[in-house]
mmCIF file of the N, C-alpha and C atoms, coordinates in Angstrom:
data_MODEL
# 
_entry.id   MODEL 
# 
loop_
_atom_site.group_PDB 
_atom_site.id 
_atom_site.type_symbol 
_atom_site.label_atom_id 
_atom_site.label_alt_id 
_atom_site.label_comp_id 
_atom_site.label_asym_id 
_atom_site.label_entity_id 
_atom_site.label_seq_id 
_atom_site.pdbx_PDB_ins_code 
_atom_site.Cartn_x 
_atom_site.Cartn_y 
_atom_site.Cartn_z 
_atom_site.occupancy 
_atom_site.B_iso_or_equiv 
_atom_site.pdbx_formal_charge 
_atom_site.auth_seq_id 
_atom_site.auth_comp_id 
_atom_site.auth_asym_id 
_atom_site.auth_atom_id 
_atom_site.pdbx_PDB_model_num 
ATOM 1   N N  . UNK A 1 1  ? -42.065 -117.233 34.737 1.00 0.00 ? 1  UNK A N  1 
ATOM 2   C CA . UNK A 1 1  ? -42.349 -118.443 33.987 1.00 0.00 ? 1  UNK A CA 1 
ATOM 3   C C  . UNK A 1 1  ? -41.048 -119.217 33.803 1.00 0.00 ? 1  UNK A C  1 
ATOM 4   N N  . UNK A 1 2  ? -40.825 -120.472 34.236 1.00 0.00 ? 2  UNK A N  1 
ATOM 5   C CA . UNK A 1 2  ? -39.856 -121.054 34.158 1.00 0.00 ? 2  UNK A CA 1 
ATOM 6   C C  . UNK A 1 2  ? -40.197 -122.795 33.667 1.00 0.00 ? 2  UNK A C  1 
ATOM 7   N N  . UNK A 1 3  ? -39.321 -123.044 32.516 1.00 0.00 ? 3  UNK A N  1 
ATOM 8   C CA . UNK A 1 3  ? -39.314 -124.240 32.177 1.00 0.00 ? 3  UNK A CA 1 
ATOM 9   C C  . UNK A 1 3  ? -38.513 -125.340 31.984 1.00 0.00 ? 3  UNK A C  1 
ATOM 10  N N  . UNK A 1 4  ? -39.135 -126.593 33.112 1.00 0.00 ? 4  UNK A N  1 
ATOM 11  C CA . UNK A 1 4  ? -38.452 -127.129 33.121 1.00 0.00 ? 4  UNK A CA 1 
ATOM 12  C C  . UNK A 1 4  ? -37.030 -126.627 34.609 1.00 0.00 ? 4  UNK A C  1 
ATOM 13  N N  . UNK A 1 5  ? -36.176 -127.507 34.555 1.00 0.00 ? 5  UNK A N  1 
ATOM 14  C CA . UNK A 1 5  ? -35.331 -127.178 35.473 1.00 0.00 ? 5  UNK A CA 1 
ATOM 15  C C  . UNK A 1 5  ? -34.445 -126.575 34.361 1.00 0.00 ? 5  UNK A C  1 
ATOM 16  N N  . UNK A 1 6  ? -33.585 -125.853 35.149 1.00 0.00 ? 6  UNK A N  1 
ATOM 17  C CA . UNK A 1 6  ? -32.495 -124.302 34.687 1.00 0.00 ? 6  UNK A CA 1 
ATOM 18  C C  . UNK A 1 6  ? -31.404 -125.318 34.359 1.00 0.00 ? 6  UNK A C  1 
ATOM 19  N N  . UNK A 1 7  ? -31.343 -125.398 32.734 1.00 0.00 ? 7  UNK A N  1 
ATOM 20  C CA . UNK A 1 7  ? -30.160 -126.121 31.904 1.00 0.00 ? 7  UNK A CA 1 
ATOM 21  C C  . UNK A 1 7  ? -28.965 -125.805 32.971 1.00 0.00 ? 7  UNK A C  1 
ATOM 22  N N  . UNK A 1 8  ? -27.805 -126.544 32.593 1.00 0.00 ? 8  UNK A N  1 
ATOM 23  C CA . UNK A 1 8  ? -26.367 -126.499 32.881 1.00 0.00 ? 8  UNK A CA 1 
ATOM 24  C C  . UNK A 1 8  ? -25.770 -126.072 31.512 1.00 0.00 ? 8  UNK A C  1 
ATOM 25  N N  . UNK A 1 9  ? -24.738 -124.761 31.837 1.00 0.00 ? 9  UNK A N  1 
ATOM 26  C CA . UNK A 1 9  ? -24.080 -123.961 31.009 1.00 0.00 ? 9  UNK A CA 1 
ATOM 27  C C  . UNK A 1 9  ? -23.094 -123.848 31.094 1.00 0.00 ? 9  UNK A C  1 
ATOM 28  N N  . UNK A 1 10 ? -22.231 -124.642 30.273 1.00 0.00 ? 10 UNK A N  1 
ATOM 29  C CA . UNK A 1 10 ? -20.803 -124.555 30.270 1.00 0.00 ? 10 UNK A CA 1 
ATOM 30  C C  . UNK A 1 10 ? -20.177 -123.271 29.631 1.00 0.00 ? 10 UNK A C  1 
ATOM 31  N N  . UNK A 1 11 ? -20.136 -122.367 30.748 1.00 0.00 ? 11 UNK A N  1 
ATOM 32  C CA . UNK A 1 11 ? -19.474 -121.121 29.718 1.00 0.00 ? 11 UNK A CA 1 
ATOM 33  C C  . UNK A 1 11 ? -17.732 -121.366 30.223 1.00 0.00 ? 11 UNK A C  1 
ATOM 34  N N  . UNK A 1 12 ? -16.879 -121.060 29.098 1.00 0.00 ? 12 UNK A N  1 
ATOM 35  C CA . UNK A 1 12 ? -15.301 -121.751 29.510 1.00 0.00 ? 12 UNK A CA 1 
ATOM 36  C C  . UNK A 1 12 ? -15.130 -120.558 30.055 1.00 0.00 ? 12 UNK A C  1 
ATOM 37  N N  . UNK A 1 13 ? -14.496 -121.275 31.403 1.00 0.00 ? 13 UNK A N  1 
ATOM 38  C CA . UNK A 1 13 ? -13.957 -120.060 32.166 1.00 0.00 ? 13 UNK A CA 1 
ATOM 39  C C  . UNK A 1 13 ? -12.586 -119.457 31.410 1.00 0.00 ? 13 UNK A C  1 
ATOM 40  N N  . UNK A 1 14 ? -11.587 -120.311 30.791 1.00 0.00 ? 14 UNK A N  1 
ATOM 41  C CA . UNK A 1 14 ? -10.434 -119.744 30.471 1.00 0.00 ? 14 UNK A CA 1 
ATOM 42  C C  . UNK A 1 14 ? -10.577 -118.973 29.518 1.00 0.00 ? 14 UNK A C  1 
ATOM 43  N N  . UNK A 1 15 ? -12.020 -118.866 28.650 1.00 0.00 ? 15 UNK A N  1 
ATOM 44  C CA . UNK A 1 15 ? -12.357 -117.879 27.418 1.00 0.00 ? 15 UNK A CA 1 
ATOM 45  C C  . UNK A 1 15 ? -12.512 -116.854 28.273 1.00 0.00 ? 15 UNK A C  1 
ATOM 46  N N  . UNK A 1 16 ? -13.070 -116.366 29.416 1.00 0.00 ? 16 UNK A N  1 
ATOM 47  C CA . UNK A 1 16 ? -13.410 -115.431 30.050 1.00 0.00 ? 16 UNK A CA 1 
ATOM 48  C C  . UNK A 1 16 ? -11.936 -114.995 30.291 1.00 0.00 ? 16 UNK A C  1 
ATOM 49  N N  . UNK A 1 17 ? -11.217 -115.293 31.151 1.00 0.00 ? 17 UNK A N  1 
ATOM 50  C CA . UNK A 1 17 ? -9.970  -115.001 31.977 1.00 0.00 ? 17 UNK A CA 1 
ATOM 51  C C  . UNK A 1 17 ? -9.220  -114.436 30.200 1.00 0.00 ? 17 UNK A C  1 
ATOM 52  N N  . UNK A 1 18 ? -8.821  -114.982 29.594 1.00 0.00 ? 18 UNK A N  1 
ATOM 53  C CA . UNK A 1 18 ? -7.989  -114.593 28.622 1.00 0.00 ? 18 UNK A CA 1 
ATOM 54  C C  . UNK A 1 18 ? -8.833  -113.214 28.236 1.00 0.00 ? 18 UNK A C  1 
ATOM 55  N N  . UNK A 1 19 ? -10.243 -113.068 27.737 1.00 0.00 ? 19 UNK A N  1 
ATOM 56  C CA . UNK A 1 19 ? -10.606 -111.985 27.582 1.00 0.00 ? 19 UNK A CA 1 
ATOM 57  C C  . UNK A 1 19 ? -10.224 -110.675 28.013 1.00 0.00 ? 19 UNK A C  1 
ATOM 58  N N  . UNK A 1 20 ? -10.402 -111.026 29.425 1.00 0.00 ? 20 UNK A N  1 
ATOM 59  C CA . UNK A 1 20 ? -9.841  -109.818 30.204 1.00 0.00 ? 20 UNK A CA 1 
ATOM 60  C C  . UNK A 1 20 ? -8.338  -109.624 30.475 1.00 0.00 ? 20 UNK A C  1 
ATOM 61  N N  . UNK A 1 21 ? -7.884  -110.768 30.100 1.00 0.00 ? 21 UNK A N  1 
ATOM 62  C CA . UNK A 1 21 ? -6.480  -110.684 30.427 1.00 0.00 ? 21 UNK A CA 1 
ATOM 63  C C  . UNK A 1 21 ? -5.913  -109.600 28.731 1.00 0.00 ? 21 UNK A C  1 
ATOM 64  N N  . UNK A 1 22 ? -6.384  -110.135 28.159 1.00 0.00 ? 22 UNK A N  1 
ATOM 65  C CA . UNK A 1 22 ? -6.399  -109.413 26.979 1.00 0.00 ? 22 UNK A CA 1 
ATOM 66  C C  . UNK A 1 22 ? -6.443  -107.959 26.463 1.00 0.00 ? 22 UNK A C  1 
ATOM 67  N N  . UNK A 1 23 ? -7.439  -107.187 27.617 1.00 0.00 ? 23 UNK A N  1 
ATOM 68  C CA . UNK A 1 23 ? -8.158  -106.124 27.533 1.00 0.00 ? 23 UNK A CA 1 
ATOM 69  C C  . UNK A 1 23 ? -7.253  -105.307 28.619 1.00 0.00 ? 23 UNK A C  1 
ATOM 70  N N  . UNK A 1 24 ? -6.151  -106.318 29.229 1.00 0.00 ? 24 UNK A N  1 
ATOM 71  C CA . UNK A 1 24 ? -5.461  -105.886 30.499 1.00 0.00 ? 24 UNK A CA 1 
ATOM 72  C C  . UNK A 1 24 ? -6.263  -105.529 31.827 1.00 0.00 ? 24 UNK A C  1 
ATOM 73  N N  . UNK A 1 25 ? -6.737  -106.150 31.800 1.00 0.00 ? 25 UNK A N  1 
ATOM 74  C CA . UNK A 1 25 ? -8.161  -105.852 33.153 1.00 0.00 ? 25 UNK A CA 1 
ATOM 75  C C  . UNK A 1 25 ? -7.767  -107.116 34.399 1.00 0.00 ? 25 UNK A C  1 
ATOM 76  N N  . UNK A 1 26 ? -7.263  -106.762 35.378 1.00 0.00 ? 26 UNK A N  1 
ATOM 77  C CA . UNK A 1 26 ? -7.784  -107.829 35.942 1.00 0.00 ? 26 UNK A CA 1 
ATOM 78  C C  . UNK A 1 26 ? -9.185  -108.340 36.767 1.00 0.00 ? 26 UNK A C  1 
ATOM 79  N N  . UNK A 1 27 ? -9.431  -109.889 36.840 1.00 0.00 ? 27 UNK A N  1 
ATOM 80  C CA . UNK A 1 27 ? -10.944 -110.542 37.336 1.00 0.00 ? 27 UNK A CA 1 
ATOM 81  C C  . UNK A 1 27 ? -10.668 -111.229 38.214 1.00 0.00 ? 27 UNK A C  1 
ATOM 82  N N  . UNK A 1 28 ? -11.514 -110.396 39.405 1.00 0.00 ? 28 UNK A N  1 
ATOM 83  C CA . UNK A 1 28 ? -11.336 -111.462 40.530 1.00 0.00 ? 28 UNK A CA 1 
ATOM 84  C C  . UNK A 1 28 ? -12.306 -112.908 40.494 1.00 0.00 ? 28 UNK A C  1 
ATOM 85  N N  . UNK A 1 29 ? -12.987 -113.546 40.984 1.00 0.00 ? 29 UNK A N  1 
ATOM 86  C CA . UNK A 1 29 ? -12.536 -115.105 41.285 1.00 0.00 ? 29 UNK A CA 1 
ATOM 87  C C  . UNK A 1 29 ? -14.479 -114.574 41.416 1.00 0.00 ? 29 UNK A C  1 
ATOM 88  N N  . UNK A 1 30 ? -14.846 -113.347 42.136 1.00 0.00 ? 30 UNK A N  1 
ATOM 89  C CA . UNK A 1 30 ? -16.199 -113.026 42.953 1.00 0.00 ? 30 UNK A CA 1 
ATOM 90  C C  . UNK A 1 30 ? -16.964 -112.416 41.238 1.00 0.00 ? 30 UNK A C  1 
ATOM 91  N N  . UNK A 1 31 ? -15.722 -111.667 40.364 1.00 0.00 ? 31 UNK A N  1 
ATOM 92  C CA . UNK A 1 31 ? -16.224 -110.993 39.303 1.00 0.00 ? 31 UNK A CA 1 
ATOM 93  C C  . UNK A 1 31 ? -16.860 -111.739 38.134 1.00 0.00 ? 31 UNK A C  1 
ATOM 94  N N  . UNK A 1 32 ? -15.707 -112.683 38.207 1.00 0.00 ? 32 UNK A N  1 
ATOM 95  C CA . UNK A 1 32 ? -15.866 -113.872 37.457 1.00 0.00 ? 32 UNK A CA 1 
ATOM 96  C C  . UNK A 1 32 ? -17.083 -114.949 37.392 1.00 0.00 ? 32 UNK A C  1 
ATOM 97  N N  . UNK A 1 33 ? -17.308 -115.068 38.347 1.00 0.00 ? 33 UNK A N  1 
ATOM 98  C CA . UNK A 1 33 ? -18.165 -116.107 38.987 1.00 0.00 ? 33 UNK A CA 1 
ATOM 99  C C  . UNK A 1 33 ? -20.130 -115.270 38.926 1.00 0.00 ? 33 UNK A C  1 
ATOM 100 N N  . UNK A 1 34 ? -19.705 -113.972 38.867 1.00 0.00 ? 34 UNK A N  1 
ATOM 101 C CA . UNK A 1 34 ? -20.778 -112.873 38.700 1.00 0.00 ? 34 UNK A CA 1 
ATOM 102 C C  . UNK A 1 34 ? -21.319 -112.797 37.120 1.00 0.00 ? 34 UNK A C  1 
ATOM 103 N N  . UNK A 1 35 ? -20.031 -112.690 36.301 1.00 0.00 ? 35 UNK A N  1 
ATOM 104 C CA . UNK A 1 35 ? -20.476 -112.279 34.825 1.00 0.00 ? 35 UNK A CA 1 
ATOM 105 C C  . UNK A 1 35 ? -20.834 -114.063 34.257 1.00 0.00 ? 35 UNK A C  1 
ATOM 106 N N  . UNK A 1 36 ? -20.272 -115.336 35.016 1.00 0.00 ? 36 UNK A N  1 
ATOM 107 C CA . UNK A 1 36 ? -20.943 -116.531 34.695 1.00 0.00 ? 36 UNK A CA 1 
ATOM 108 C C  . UNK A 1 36 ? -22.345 -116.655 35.015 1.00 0.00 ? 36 UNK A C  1 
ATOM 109 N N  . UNK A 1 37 ? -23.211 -116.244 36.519 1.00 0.00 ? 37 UNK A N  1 
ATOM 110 C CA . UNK A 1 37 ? -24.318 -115.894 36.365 1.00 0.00 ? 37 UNK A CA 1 
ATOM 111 C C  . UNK A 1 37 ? -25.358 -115.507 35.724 1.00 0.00 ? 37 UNK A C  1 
ATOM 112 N N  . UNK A 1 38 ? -24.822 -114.057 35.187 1.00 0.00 ? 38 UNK A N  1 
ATOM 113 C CA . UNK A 1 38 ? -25.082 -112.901 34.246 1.00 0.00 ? 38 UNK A CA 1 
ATOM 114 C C  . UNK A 1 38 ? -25.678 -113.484 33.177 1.00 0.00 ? 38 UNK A C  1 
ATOM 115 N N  . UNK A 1 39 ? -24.526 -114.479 32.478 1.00 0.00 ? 39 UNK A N  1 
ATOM 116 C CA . UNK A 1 39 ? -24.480 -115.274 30.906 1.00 0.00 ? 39 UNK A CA 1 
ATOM 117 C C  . UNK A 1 39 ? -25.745 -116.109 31.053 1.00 0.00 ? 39 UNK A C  1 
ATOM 118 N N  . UNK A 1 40 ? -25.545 -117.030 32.354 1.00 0.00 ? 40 UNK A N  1 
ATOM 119 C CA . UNK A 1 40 ? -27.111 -118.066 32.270 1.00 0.00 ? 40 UNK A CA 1 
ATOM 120 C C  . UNK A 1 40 ? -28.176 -117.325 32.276 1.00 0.00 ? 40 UNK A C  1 
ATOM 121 N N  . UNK A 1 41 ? -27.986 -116.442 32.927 1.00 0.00 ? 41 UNK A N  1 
ATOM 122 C CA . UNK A 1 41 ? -29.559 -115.661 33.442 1.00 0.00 ? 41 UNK A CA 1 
ATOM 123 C C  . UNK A 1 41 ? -30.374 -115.285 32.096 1.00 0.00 ? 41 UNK A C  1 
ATOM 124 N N  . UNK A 1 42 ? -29.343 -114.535 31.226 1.00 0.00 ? 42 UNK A N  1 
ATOM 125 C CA . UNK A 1 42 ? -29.676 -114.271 30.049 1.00 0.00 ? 42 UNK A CA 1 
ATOM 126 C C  . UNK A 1 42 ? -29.843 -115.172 28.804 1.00 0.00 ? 42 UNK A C  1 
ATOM 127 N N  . UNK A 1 43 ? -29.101 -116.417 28.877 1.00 0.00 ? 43 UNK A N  1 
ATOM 128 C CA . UNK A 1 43 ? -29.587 -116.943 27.989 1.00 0.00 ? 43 UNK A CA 1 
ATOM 129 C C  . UNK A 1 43 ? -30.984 -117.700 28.504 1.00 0.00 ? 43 UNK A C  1 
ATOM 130 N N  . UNK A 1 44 ? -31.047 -117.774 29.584 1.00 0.00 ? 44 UNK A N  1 
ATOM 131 C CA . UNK A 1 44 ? -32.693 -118.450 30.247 1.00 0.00 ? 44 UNK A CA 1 
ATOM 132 C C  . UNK A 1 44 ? -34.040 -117.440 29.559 1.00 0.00 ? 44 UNK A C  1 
ATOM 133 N N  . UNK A 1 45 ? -33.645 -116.250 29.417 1.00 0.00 ? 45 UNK A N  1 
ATOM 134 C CA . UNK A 1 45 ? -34.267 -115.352 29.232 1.00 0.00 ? 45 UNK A CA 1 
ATOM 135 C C  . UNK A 1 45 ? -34.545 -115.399 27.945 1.00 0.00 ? 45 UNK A C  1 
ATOM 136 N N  . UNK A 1 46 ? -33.338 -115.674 27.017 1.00 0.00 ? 46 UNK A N  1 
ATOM 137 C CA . UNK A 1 46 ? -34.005 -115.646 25.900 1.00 0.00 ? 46 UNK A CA 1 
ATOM 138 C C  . UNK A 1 46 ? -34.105 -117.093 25.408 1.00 0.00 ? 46 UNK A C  1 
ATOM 139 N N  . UNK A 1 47 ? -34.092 -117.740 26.201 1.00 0.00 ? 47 UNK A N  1 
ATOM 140 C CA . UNK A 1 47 ? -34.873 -119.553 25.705 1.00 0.00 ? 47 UNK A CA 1 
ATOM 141 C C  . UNK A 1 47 ? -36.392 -119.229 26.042 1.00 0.00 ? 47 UNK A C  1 
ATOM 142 N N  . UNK A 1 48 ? -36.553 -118.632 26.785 1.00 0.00 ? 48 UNK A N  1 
ATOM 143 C CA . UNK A 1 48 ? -38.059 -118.378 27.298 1.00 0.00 ? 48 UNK A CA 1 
ATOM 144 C C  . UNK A 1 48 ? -38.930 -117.332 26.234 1.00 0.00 ? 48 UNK A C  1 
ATOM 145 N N  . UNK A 1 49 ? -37.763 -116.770 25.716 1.00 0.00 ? 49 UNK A N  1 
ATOM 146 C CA . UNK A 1 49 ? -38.943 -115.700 24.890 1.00 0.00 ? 49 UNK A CA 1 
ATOM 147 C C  . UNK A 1 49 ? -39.087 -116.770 23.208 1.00 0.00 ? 49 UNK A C  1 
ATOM 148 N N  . UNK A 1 50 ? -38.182 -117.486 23.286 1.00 0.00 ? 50 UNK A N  1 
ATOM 149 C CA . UNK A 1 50 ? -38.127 -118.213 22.222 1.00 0.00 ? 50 UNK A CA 1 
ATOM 150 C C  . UNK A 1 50 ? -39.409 -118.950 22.770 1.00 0.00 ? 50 UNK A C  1 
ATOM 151 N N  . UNK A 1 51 ? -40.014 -119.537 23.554 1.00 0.00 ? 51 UNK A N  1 
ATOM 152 C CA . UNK A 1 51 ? -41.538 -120.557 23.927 1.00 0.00 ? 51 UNK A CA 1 
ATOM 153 C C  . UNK A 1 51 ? -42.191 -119.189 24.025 1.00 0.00 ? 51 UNK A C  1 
ATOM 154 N N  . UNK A 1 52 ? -42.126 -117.991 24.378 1.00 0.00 ? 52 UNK A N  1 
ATOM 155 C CA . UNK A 1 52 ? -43.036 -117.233 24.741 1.00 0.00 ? 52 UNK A CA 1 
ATOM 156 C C  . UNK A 1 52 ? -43.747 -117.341 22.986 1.00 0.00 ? 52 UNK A C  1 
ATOM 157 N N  . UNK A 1 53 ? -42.635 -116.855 22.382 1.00 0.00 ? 53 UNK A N  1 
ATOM 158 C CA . UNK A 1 53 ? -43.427 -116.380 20.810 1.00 0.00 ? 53 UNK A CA 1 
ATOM 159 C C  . UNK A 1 53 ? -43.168 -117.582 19.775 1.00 0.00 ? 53 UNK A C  1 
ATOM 160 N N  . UNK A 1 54 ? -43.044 -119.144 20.198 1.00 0.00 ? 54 UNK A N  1 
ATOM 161 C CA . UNK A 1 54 ? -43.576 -120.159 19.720 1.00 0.00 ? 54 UNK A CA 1 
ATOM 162 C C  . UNK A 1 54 ? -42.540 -120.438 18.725 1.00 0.00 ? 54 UNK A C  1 
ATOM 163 N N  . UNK A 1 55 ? -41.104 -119.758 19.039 1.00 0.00 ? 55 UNK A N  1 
ATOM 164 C CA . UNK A 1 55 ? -40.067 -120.195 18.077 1.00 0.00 ? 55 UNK A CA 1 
ATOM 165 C C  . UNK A 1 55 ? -39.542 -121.908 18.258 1.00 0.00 ? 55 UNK A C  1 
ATOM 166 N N  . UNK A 1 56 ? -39.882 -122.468 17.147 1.00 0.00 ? 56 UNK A N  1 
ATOM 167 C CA . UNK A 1 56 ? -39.353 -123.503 17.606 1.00 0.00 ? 56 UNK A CA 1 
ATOM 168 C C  . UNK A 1 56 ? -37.822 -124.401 16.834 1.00 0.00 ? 56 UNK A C  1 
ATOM 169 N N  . UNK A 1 57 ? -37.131 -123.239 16.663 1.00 0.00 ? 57 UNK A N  1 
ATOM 170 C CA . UNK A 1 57 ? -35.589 -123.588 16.352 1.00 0.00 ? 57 UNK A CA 1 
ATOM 171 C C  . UNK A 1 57 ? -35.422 -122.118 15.726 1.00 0.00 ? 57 UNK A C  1 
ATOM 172 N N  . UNK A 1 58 ? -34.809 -121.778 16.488 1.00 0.00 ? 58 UNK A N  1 
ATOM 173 C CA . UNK A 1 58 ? -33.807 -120.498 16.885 1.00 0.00 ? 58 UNK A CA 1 
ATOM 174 C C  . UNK A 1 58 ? -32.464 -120.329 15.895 1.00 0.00 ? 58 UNK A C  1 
ATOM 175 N N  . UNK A 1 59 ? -32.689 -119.667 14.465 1.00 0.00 ? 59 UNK A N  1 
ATOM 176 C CA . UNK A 1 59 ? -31.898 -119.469 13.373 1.00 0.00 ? 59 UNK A CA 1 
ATOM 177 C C  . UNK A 1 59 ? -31.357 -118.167 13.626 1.00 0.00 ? 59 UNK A C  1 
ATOM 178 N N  . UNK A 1 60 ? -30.695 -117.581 12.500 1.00 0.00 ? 60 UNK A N  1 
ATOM 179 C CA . UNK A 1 60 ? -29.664 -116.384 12.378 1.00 0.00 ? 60 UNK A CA 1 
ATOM 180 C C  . UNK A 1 60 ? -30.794 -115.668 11.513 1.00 0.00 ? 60 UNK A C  1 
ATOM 181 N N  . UNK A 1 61 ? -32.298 -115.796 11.045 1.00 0.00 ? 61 UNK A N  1 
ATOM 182 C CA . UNK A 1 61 ? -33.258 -114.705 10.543 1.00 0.00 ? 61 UNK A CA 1 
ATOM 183 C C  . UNK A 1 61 ? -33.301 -113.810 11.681 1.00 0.00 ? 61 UNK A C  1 
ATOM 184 N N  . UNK A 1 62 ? -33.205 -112.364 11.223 1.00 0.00 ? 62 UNK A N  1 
ATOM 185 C CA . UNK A 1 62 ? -33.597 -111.392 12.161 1.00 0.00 ? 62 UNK A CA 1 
ATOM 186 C C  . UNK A 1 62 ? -34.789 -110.986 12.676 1.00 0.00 ? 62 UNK A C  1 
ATOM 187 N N  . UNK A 1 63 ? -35.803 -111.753 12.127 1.00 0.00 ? 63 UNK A N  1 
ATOM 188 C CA . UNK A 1 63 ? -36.966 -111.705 13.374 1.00 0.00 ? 63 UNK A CA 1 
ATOM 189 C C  . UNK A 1 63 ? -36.638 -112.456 14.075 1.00 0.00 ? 63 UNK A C  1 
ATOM 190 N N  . UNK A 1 64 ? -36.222 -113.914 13.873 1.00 0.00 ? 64 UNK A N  1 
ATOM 191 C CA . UNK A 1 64 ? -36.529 -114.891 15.179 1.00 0.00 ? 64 UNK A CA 1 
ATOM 192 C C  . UNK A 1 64 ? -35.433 -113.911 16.057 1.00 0.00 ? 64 UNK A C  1 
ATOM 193 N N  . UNK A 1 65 ? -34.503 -113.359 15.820 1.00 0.00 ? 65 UNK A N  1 
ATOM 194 C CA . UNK A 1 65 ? -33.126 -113.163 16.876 1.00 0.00 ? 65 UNK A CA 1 
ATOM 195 C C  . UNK A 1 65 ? -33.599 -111.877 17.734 1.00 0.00 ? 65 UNK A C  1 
ATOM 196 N N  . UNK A 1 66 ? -34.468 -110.993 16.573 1.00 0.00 ? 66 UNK A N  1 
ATOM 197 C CA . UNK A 1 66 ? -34.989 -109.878 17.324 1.00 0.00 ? 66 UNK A CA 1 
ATOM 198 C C  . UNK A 1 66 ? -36.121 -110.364 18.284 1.00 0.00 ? 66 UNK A C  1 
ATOM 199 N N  . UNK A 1 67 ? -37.116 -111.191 18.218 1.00 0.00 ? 67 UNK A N  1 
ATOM 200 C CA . UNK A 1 67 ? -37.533 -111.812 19.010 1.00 0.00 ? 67 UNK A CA 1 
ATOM 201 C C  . UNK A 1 67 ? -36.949 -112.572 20.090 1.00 0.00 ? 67 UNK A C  1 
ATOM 202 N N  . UNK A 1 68 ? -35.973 -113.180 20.155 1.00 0.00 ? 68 UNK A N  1 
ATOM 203 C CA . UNK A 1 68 ? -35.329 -114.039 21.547 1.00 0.00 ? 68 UNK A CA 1 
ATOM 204 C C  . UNK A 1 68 ? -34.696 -112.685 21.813 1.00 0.00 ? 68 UNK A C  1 
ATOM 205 N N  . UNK A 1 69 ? -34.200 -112.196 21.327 1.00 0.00 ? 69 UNK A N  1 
ATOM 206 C CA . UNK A 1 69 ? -33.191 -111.265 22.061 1.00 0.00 ? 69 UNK A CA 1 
ATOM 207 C C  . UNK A 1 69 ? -34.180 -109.860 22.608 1.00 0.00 ? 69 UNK A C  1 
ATOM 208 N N  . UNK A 1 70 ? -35.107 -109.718 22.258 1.00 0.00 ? 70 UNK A N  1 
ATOM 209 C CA . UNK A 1 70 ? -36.037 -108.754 22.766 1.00 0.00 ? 70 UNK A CA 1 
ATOM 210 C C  . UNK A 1 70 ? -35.940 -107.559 22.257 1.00 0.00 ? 70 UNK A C  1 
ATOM 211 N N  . UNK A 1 71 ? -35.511 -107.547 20.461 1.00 0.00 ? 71 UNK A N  1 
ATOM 212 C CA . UNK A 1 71 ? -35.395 -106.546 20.181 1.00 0.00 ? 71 UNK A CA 1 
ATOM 213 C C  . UNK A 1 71 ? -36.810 -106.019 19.498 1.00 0.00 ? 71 UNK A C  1 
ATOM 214 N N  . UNK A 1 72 ? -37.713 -107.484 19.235 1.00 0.00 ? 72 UNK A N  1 
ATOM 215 C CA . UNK A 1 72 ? -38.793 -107.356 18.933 1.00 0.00 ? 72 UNK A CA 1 
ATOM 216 C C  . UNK A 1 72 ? -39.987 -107.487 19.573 1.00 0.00 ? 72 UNK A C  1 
ATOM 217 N N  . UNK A 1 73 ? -41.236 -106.402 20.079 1.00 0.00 ? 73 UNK A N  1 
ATOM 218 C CA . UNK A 1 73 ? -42.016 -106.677 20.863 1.00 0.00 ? 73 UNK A CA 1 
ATOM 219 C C  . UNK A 1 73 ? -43.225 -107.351 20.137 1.00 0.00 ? 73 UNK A C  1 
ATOM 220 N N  . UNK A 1 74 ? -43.940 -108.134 20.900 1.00 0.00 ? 74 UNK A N  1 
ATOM 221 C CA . UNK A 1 74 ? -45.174 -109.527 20.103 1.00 0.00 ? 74 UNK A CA 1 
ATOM 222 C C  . UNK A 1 74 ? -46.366 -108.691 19.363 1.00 0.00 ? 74 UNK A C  1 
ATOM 223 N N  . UNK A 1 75 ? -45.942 -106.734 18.713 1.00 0.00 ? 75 UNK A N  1 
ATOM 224 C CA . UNK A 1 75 ? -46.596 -106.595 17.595 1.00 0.00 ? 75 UNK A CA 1 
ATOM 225 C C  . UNK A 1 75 ? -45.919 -106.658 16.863 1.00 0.00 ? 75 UNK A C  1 
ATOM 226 N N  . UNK A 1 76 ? -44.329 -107.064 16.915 1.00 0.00 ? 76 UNK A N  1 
ATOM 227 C CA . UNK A 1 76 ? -43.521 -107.105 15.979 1.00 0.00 ? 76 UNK A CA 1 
ATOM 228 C C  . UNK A 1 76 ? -42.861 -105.906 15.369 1.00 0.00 ? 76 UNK A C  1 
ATOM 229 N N  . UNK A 1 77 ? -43.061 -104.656 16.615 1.00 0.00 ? 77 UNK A N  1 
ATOM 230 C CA . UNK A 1 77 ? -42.443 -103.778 16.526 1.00 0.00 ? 77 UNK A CA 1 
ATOM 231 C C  . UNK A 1 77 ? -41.120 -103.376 17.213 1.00 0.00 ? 77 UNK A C  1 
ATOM 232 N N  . UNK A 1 78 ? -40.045 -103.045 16.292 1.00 0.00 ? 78 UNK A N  1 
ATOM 233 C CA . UNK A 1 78 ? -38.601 -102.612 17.387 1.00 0.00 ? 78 UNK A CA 1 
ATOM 234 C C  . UNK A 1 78 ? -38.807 -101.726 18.418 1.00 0.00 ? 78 UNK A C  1 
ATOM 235 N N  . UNK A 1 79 ? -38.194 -102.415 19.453 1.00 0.00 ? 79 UNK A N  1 
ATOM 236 C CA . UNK A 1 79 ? -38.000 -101.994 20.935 1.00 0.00 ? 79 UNK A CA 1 
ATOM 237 C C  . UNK A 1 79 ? -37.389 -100.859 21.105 1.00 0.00 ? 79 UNK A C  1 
ATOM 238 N N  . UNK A 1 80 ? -37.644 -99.398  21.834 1.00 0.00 ? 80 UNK A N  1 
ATOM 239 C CA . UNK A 1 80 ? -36.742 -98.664  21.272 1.00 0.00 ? 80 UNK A CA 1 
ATOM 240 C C  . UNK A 1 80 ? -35.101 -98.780  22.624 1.00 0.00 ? 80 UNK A C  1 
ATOM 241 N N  . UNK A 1 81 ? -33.856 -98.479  22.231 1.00 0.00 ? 81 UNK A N  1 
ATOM 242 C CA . UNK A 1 81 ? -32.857 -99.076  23.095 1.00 0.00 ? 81 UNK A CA 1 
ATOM 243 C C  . UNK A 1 81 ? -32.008 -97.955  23.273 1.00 0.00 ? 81 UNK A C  1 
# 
């Protein structure tokens, strides 16, 4: 189920690079470009569960978050993880 065309996501690359630079890790250019993927994919995922279960503005209450984030299944029971 997809809605709409797939937003544009500015995730800052230099927040990424410092991260790891941080952690002393180095990121190649292929790794990088992988965990930017990663980030859209998932937030698509949980914009969608937000229309799946009719949220319509996405707060810091822990149902709505356990819901987008899929910690809550649509009996409203925790997922076990």
């Amino acid at each position: 189920m997809k809605i709409g065309k797939e937003p544009t996501v500015n995730i800052n690359k230099s927040y990424i690079q410092q991260a790891f630079k941080g952690a002393k890790v180095q990121l190649s250019k292929e790794a990088e470009t992988h965990l930017i993927h990663h980030l859209r994919k998932y937030i698509s995922m949980v914009a969608l569960r937000c229309n799946r279960y009719n949220i319509k503005r996405l707060t810091t209450d822990p149902k709505l978050l356990g819901y987008a984030l899929g910690d809550i299944n649509s009996k409203g029971e925790a997922n076990a993880r």
